[in-house]
N, C-alpha and C positions, 0 to 999 in steps of 0.2 A: 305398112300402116300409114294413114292420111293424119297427119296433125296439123291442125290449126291455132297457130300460136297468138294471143291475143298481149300486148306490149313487151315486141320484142326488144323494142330499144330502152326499156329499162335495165339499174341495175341488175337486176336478176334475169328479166326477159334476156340478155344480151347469153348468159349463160347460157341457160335453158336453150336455146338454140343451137349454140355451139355444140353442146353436148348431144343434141338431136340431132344435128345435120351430120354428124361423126357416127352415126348408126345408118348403117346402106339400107335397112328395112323400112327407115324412115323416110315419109315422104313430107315436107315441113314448108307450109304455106303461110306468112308471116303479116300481120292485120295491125295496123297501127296509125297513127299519127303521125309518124315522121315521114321523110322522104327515104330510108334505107329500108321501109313495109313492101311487102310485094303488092296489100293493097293497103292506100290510104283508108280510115275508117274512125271516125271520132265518137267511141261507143257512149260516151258521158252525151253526146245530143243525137245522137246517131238514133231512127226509128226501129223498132223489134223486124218491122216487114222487111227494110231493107236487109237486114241484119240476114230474116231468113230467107231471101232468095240467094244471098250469097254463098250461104251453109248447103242449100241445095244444088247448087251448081257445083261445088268443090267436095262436098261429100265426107266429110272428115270423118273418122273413127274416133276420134279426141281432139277434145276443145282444152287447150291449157291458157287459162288468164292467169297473166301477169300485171294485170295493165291496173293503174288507179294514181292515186296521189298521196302523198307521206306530209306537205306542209299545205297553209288554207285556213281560213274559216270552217267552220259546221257547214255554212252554206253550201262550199266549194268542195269540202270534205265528202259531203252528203250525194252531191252530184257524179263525183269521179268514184266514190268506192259503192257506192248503194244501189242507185240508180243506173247506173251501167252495167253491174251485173242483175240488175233486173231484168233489162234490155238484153241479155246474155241467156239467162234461163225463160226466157218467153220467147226468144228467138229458136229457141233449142227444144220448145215444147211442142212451139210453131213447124218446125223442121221434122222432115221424115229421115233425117240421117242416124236419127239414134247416136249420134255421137255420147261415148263418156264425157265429163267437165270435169279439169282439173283444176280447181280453184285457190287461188296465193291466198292464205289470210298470213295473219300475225300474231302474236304476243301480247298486244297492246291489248287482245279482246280480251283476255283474262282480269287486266288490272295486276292490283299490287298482292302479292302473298307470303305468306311468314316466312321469314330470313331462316334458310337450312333446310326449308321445305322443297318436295318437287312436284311440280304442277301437271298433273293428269287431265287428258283429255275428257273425265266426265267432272271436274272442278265446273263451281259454279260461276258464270262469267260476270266482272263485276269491272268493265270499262272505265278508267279514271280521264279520260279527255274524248274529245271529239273525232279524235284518231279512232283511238280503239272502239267507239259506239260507231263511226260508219263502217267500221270491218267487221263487227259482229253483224251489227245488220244485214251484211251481204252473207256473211255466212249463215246465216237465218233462211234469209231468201235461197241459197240454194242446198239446205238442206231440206227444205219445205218445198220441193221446186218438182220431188217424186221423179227428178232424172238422176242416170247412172253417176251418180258424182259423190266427189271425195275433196275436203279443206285441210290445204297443209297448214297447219300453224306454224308459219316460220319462226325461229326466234330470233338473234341479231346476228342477221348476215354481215359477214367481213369479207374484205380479202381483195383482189387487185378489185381495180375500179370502187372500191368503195366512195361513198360519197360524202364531198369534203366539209360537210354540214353533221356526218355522224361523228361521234366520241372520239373513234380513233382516226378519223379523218383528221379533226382538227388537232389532233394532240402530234398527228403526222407535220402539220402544218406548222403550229408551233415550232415545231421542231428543226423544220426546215427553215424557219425563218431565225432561226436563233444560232444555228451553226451556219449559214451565210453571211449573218452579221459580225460572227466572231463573239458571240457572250456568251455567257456561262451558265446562265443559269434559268429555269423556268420558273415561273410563279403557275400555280393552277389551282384550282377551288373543285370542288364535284366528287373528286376520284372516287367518293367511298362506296360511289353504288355499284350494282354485284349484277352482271348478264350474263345471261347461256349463250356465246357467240359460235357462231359454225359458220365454216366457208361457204362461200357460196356457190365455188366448185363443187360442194359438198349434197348442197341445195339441189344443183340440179340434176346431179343424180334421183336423188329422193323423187324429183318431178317425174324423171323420165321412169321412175319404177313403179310410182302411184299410176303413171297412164298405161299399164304392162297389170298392173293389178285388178282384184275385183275387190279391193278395201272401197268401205264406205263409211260416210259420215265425217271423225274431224281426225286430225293423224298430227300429234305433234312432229317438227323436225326440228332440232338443236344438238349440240353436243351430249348434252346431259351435265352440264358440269356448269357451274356459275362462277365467273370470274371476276375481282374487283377491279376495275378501272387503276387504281393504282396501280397492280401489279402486271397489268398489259403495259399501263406506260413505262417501268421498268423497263420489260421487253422490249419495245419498239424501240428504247434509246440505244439498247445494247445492241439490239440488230444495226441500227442506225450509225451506231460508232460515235455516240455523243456524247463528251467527254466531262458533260460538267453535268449541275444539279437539276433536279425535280422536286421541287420546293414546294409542298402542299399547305396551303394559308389557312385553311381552314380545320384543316384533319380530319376525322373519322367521323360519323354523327354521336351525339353525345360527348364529345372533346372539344372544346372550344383550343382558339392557340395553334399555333401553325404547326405540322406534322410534316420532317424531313423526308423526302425519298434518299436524297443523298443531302452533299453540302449546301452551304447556305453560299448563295451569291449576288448575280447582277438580277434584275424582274426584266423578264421578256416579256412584252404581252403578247397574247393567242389573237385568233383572226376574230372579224365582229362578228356579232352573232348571226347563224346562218340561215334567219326567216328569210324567205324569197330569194335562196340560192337554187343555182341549176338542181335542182330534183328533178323537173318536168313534172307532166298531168297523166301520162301515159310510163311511169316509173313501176318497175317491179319492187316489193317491197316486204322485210319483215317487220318490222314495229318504227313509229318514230322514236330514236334512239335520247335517252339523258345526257345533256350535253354538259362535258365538264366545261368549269368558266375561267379565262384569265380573271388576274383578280382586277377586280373594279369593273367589271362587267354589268351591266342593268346599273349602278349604282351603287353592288354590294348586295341589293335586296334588304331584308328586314332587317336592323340591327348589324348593316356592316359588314365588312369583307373580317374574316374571322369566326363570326357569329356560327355555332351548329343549326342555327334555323335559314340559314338561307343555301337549301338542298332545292333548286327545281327539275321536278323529273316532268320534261314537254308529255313525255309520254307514257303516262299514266300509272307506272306500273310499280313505285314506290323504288326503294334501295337495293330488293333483291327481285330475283328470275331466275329461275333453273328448270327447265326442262325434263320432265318425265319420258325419256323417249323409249319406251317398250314397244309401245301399238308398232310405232316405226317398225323396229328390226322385228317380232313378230309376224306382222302383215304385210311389210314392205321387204323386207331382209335388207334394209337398210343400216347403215350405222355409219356417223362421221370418221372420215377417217385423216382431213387434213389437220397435222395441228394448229395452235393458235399460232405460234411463233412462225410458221411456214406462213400463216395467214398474214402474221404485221410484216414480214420481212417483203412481203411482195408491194403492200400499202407501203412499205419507205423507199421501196425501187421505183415507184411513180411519182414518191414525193421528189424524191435526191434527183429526177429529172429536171424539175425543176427549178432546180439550184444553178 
């Protein structure tokens, strides 16, 4: 089988390859912006025609995009997740290869939905930022696109390489910077919001089984299972071997007044915030993730570090997210299998390098 992988050097594209070029059936031609692409190719300005004499010459049986961008303006947003897969399904319409599309969306297209709920693939999409309106978009365009294709909704990929602008990126971070120093203790503000995290080992299974399948339409992939940010940070510290406090300033929503994870001690502060960190434009992606905040972060926000109103979720999708993952294991015979803790313990083996 001829696959053509579109931003392998994301964090997901990086996956999805490994786990493809580990299959001897697979034959895996790699299209990207970096210099590790077999061909350079910039799909955000890139024209459909070149697009499709390249598709015709290499012949693929499956097209797997990964490629697009997670931080940006609308403007920027709009050109790497929308507009590029326009270029993708008109190059492909263009093309005699018939290839299938395996399309990355995200989480972020749904928005925000009732805490305890699980969110189905025929839920009405209801995008709360810029993020999630240019990922619906493209999953619009290629579901309307009348080619053989299929939209995974990722939900929050974790696990080695995670990126150090996500939740538990930085919470890794912190962390590292706190048991270097020699203190005790973290300050953090956010924890209370709840994601359906899945490896991203996990992910690219799912991709390689969607492109093996004849599922069509939108296929959620997550755990199923929503987890609060506090109690991943827990985890990470214990994986970590970090012996002092997690000290939540703000607590739960609707609790004002600081909320202990453990004891009270010294305030670390967390990394700045992670606009215009290494993501890349060509990054594999499941949602822009809610970022927990050291405290004094932005200011505080509305009414002070403390305050239950100052929760920002960047990406759109309110305090909770859980995953409906039926269609998966139905049509895919898919199902997560790494756990969470396997997942932070490998995010603190690349942190603890760093120490």
């Amino acid at each position: 089988m001829r696959v053509l992988l579109l931003g392998s050097g994301g964090f997901l594209g990086r996956y999805v390859a490994e786990h493809l070029l580990a299959d001897p059936a697979v034959q895996l031609t790699a299209l990207g912006r970096g210099d590790d692409a077999d061909v350079r190719f910039d799909l955000s300005n890139g024209s459909p025609g070149a697009l499709t004499r390249f598709l015709n010459a290499v012949h693929p049986g499956v097209v797997i995009n990964c490629a697009g961008a997670t931080r940006g303006g609308a403007r920027e947003l709009t050109r790497h997740n929308t507009v590029a897969v326009a270029t993708v399904c008109e190059s492909l319409r263009r093309s005699g290869c018939g290839a299938r599309l395996v399309q990355i969306g995200c989480s972020s297209e749904y928005g925000p939905s009732q805490p305890g709920s699980s969110t189905a693939e025929d839920a009405v999409p209801r995008p709360g930022g810029p993020y999630g309106v240019s990922k619906l978009a493209a999953t619009e365009l290629v579901l309307g696109s009348g080619l053989d294709a299929v939209v995974l909704r990722v939900f929050s990929p974790v696990g080695p390489g995670t990126p150090a602008g996500s939740p538990l990126g930085r919470l890794a971070e912190a962390m590292r910077r706190a048991m270097q120093s020699g203190e005790s203790e973290l300050k953090l503000s956010g924890l209370g919001v709840q994601r359906d995290f899945v490896d991203v080992r996990d992910v690219a299974r799912a991709v390689h089984a969607a492109s093996l399948s004849a599922a069509q339409g939108v296929v959620n992939i997550g755990s199923g299972r929503a987890v609060r940010l506090r109690e991943a940070a827990s985890v990470l510290a214990r994986v970590a071997g970090f012996g002092g406090a997690l000290h939540e300033i703000d607590g739960p929503p609707g609790r004002g007044g600081p909320h202990h994870v453990a004891a009270a001690g010294v305030h670390v502060p967390a990394p700045a915030h992670p606009h215009g960190a290494a993501h890349g434009h060509a990054t594999a992606h499941g949602h822009a993730p809610a970022h927990p905040q050291a405290a004094g972060e932005h200011g505080g926000g509305p009414g002070g570090a403390g305050s239950a109103t100052t929760y920002p979720y960047p990406d759109g999708c309110g305090s909770w997210q859980q995953a409906d993952v039926r269609t998966a294991r139905d049509r895919l015979g898919w199902r997560s299998r790494i756990p969470l803790e396997e997942s932070l313990a490998d995010i603190w083996m690349e942190a603890a390098c760093r120490i």
